[in-house]
Residue, then its C-alpha position, 0 to 999 in steps of 0.5 A: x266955735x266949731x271943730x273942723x275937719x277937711x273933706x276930701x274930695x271938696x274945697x268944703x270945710x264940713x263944720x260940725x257941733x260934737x255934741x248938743x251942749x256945745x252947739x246950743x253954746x255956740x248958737x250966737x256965733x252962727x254967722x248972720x248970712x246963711x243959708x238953709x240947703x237941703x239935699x239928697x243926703x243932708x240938710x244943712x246951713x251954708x256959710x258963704x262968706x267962710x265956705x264952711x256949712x254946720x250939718x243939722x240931718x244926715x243919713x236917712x235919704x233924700x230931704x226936699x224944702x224946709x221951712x220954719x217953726x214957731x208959733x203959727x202966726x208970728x212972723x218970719x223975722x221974729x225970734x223965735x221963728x229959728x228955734x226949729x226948722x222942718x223938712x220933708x224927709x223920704x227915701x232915696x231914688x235908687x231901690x228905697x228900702x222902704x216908701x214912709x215919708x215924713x216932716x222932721x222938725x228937729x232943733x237950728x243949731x243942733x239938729x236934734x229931732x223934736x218931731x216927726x210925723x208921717x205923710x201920705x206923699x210919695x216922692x215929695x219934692x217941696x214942702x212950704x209953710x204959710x202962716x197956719x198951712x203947710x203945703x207938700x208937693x206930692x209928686x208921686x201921686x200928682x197933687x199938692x196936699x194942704x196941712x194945718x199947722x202945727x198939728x199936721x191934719x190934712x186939709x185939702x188935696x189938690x189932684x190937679x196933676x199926674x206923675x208925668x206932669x212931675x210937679x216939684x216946687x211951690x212958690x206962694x203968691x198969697x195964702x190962696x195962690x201958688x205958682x207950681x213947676x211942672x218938670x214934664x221930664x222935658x219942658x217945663x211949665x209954670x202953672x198958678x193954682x187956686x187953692x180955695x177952689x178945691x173943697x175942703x177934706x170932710x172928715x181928716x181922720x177918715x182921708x188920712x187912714x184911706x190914704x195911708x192904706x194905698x200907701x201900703x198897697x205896692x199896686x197903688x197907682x196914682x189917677x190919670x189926668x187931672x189937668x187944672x182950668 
């Protein structure tokens, strides 16, 4: 349904959608087995059994996890769970032209953008949903940040960690535990957190200017050790 192209340089045939109305009408050829991937320039499903994969987002920097829309409460496996998807969207690694960073919900097939908002992380490295939270992992400023979804209003910070420990991925185990990878850039550990021992954030508003003020500030650093108990 797609037009194709061969990358050079690739055994990879880059499936792409020309323009939005032709990648709605090809919405139901979309093979069943795919896989959503997100990289350091592109998010992108992944068709396996074809080895073809359909580019939703590109040319913006670095997109780290993904994770559905729809209505806060439905169920991952109902329809309307895969009309849009989100990714944490953040400049690349290598002399970043600027230190925003943001969650982009954009359209599964086309990739058209339907809303983005902007986050007090640095240096993101996981984002994940569960039922009406998103949690991102701010590994810049050591700590995981809780968001009520759809409106995107912190909830709590976790600053249990620093940007030595190097905390990278989220795995939920319920609505009030994770188990978070700590890279330490060497051995690695796998820590279980609590989330609802962590108060919540009194006033959103209020936290979310003050946060967004040290992102402006190039002197900013994040605190010293936070180890969790």
């Amino acid at each position: 349904p797609f037009p194709q192209q061969q990358q050079e340089q690739t055994p990879y045939t880059y499936t792409y959608a020309p323009n939005p109305s032709a990648a709605a009408a090809a919405a139901a050829e979309l093979p069943k087995n795919r896989l959503l991937l997100s990289t350091h320039s592109r998010l992108m499903w992944y068709f396996p059994d074809t080895d073809e994969y359909l580019v939703l987002h590109e040319g913006e920097g670095v997109h780290y996890g993904a994770f559905p829309g729809g209505q806060p409460n439905a169920s991952p496996d109902r329809k309307e769970e895969a009309a849009t998807v989100w990714t944490a969207v953040r400049p690349h690694n290598w002399r970043p032209a600027t230190n925003k960073e943001y969650l982009v919900e954009m359209d599964a097939v086309t990739g058209a953008e339907v809303r983005r908002v902007p986050i007090p992380s640095r240096f993101t490295h996981d984002v994940v949903r569960v039922a009406d939270s998103v949690f991102v992992c701010d590994t810049g400023n050591g700590r995981i940040l809780q968001l009520s979804y759809p409106d995107m209003l912190p909830i709590r910070s976790l600053d249990l960690f620093t940007l030595k420990d190097h905390p990278n991925t989220l795995a939920p185990l319920g609505p009030d535990n994770f188990l978070v990878v700590l890279h330490n850039l060497g051995e690695s550990d796998i820590v279980r957190v609590n989330i609802s021992a962590t108060p919540l954030i009194d006033n959103p508003e209020e936290w979310l200017a003050a946060e967004s003020q040290k992102l402006l500030n190039p002197g900013f650093e994040p605190a010293t050790s936070r180890n969790p108990t």
